[in-house]
N, C-alpha and C positions, 0 to 999 in steps of 0.2 A: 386180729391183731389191733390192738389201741391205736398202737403210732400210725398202724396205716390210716385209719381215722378220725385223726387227727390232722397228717397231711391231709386230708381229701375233704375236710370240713375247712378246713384255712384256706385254703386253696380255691372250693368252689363258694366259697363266699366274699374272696377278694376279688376272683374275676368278674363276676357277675357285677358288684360293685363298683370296681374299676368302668366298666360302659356304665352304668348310675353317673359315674362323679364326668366323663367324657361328655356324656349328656348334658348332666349340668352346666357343664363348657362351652355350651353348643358347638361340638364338635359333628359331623354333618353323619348321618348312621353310613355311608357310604367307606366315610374313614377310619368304623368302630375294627372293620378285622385289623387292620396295622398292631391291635393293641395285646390280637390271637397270633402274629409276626412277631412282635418284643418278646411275648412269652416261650416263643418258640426256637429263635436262631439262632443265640448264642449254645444253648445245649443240643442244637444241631451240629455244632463243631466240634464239639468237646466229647459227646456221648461214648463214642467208641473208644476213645483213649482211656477214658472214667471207668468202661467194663472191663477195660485187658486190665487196668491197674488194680479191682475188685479182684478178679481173676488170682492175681497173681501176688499178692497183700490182704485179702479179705474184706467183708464191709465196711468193721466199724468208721471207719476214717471217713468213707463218703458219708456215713448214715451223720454225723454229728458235723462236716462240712455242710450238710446239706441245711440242719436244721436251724444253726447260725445264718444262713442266707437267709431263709426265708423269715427270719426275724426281722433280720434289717429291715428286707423288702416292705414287712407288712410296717415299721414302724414308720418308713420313708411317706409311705399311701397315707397314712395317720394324718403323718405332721406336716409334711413336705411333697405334698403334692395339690400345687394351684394351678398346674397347666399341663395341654397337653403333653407336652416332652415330659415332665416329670412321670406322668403316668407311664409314657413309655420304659421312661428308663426304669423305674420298679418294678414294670413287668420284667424286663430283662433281668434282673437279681433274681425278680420270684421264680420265674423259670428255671433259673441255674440251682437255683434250692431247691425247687421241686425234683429236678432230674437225677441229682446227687440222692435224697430220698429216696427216689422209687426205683434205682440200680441197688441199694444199699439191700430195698426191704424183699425185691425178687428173689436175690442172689440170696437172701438166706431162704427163703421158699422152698429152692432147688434143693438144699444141702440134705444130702440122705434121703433123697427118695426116689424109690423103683420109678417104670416109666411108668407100670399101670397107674401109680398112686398121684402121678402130674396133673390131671384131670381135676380131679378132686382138693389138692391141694391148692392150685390154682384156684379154684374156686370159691374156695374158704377166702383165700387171701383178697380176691376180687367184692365177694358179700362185705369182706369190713369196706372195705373201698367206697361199696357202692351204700355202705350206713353212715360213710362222712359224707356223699354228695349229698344225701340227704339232711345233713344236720347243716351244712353250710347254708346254700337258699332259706331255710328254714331261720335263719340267726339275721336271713334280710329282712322275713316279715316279722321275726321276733324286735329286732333292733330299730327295725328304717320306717315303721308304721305304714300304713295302709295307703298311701298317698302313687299316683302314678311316677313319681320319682320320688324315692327315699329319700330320707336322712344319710345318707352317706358318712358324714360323720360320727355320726356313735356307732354305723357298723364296723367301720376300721377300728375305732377306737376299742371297742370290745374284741376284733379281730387281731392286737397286741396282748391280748389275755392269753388268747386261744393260740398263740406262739410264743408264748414264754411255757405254755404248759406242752408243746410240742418239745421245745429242750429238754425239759425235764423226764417225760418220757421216750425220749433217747437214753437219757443217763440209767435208767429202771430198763431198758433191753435187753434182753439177754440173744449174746449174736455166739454164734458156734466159734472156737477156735480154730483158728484158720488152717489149717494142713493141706500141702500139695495136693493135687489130683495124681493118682499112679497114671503112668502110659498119657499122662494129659500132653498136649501139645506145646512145642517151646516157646520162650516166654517173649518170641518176636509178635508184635502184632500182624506183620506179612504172613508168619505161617499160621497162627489163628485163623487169619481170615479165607485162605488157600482150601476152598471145598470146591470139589465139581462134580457133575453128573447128576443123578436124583438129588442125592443128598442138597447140592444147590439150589435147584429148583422147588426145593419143598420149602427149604428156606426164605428164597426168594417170592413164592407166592403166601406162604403164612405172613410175611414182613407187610406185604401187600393189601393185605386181608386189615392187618392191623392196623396199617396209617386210615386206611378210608373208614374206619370204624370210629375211630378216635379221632379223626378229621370229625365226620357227622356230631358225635359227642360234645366236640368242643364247639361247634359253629351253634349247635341247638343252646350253648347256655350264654353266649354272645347274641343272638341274634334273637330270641323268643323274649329277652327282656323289651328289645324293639319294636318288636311285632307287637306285645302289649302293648305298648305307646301309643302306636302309633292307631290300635283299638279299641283302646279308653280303656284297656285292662289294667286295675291296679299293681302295682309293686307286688304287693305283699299275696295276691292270685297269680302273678308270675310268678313269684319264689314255690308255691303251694305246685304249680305246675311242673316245674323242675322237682322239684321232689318226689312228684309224683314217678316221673321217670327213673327218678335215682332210684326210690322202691321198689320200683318193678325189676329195673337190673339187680336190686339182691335179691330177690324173689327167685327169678329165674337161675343167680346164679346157685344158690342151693340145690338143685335138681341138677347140675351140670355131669356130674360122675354120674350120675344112673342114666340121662339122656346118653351119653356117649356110649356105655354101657350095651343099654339097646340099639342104636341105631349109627354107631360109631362117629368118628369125629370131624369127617370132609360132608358125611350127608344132613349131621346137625349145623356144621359152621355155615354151609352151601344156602338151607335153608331160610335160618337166622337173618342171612343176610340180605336175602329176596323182601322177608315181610317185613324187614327194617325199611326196606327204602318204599313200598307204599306206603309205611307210618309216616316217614318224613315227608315224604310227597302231599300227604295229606296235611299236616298240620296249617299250611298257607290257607288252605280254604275256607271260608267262611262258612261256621256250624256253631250252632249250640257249645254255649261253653261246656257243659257236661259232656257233650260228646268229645269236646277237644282234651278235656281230661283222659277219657277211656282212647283214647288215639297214641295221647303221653304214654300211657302204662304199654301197651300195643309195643311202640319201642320203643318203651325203657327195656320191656323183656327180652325182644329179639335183640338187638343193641347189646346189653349186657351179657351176653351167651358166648359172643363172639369172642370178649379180649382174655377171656382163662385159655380158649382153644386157640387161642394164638401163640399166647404163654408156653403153654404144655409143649405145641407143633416145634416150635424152636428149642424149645429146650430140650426137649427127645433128639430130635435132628443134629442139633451141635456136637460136635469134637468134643473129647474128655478133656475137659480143664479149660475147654473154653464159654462153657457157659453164660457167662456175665458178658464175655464179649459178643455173643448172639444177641443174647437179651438186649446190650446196649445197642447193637444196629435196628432190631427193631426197634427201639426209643429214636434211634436219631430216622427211623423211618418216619415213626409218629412224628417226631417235629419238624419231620418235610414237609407232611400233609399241613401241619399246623401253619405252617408259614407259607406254602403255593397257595394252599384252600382259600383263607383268607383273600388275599392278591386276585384271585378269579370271580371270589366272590363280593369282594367290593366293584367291581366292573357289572357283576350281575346286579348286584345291589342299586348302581347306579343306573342303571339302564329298565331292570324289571321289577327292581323294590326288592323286597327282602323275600319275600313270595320268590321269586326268581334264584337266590341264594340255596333254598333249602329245593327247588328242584334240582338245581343241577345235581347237589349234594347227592339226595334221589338217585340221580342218575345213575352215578360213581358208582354207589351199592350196590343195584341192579347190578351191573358191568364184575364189580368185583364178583359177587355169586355165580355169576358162568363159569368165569375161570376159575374159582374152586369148586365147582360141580361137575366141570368137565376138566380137571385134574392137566392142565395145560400148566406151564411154566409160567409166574406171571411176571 
């Protein structure tokens, strides 16, 4: 899908950016997750309102709210932002346009497909995803020059390009016509959300699975710019480095429907999630930068494997007609993570450096992979 490619290229090129211009502020790296908080807490509130309303009206409406935000946002970072508050408050637009997006481009995902086919679909939709984190980082060493802190300015400024072309292909989308679901459930958000027994806890540990996935995610493209800094690694080897992970999750995710296939889908996701958190564990250590690349790709692959089988696990799992409303709790689960993670992690930050951030992270993963391998409620 373009547009998701588009979101994920604007997107992972403004945050990474965003701690670039923090920096330039000297803003202290202790205070950079607050700015993984902006991005996160307003579509923390909103998320599940946004998917019953998807639900029960269709995408188009979030998918072109969303992509109007994220305009502003990037033109706000452009022109209108010399301090830290300003950066905050741009991440909070960009957030809210991001989130509007990616309810929008799920929910048409789901539309008309068997459960066997969710695997797979998911999957495709995650490889575009994971070909715009790629194109984003990359538009830093293309734009911001080789320098241990870029130009931040001509990356924004070219990052107003890459969101006018985001509008435009909203306008060239074609979204299904929206028709009730039969037998779907009524169109209270209380009875939406009213599951119990299995069905809950499958829920609730996939939701799980997915925040600390997408917590790890977002903390590595906030924090590995620092971690560069602060070890004389340039800019433009961070952005190559982030890339490299982004590649590797669409690598990986290609192969998702045959992995599952074979070895079904709690003892791939279970797995995934073990070898992600020695990859992240590892990256603090001091090695060879070539080895620190092959550690990147390591999880990027496992990392990316995780959020289509989290996709799929909710979306099989969900009530007829509530889809979007699943799908949105797991998003406002991600922007729990996105907003606790940070918070824990600048305490770690402060205390044991940035080394200390990505262990705990570490840790989470590990934790998370029990409870989906020993099939507990999470």
């Amino acid at each position: 899908m373009c547009h998701a490619v588009v979101v994920q290229a604007l997107t992972y090129v403004l945050r990474p950016t965003t701690a670039y211009r923090a920096l330039e502020l000297e803003v202290p790296a202790s205070q950079l997750g607050l700015l993984s908080g902006a991005f996160a807490v307003v579509p923390l509130l909103i998320a599940i309102p946004v998917g019953r309303m998807t639900d029960l009206r269709g995408e188009r409406l979030v998918l072109w709210t969303g992509a109007g935000l994220m305009l502003v946002a990037t033109a706000g970072l452009a022109w209108l932002a010399d301090s830290f508050m300003a950066l905050l408050l741009w991440s909070v637009v960009l957030g809210v346009g991001h989130l509007l997006t990616i309810v929008g481009e799920q929910t048409t995902v789901t539309v008309a497909r068997s459960a066997r086919s969710l695997d797979s679909a998911f999957g495709r939709y995650t490889l575009s995803v994971s070909f715009g984190q790629i194109v984003g980082p990359g538009l830093i060493t293309l734009l911001g020059g080789d320098g241990a802190i870029p130009d931040t300015s001509a990356i924004f400024d070219g990052a107003v390009v890459l969101a006018v072309v985001l509008v435009v292909s909203t306008a060239a989308l074609r979204t299904s016509r929206y028709e009730p679901v039969r037998d779907a459930v009524p169109g209270s958000l209380r009875q939406a959300m009213s599951v119990t027994g299995p069905v809950r806890s499958e829920l609730l540990t996939a939701i799980t699975a997915s925040l600390v996935l997408i917590a790890a995610i977002d903390l590595l493209v906030v924090y590995v710019p620092a971690l560069g800094a602060q070890a004389g690694i340039s800019a433009g080897t961070v952005g190559l480095l982030l890339s490299v992970r982004a590649a590797a999750s669409m690598v990986s995710r290609m192969f998702v429907g045959g992995l599952v296939a074979r070895f079904r889908r709690i003892p791939t996701l279970g797995a995934s999630l073990a070898i992600s958190s020695l990859a992240v564990a590892a990256i603090p250590v001091p090695m060879p930068l070539a080895v620190l690349f092959a550690v990147m790709a390591l999880g990027g692959l496992t990392l990316g494997i995780g959020q289509p089988l989290t996709m799929a696990w909710v979306t099989e799992a969900s009530p007829p007609g509530a889809r979007a409303t699943w799908l949105s709790v797991r998003l406002t689960g991600n922007r729990l993570g996105q907003t606790m993670v940070p918070t824990v992690a600048g305490l770690a930050a402060s205390s044991a450096g940035v080394g200390g951030v990505l262990w705990v992270m570490a840790a989470a993963l590990a934790g998370v992979a029990l409870v989906v391998r020993r099939g507990r409620p999470a």
